[in-house]
N, C-alpha and C positions, 0 to 999 in steps of 0.2 A: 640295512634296508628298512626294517622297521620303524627305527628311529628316523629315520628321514619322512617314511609315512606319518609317525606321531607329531613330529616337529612341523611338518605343512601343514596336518589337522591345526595342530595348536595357533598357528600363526593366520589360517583362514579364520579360526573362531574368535581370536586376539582381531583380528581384522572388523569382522562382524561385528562384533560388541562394541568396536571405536566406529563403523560407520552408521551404526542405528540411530545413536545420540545427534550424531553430528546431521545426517539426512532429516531428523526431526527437525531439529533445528533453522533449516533450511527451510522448511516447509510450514514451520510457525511465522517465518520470518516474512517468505514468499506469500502468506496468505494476508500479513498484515497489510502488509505493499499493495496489495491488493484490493484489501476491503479500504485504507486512505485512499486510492485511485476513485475506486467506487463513489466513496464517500463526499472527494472533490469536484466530480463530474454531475453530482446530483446536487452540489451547490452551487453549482456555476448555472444548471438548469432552473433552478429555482430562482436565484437571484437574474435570470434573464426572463423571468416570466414575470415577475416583482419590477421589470425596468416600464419606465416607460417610450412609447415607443419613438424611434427618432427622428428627429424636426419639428415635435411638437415642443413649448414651451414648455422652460421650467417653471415648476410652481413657486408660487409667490413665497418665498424666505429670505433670510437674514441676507445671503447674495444680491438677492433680485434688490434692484434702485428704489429706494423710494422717494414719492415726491415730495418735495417740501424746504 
């Protein structure tokens, strides 16, 4: 009986010490996901406030006709 008690200790704390790493892991991984989301959503805000707005002309560049 004892040993059956030591042997589930052992394998709950074998267990523990393999899911700490691996939960961490998870949760560096989860936060980077997270902070690129962030990161993508405040350049797409930016770069639409940098537009300008639509139906007016583009400004005069290497596209735009020139006459001559």
């Amino acid at each position: 009986m004892t040993t059956v008690v030591l042997g589930a200790s052992y394998l709950s704390a074998s267990l523990l010490t393999m899911l700490v790493p691996i939960a961490t892991v998870i949760a560096m991984v989860a936060w980077g996901v997270f902070l690129i989301r962030r990161h993508e959503r405040h350049r797409v805000h930016v770069d639409a406030r940098n537009r300008p707005p639509a139906g007016t002309d583009a400004p005069q560049g290497s596209r735009s006709p020139q006459g001559g």
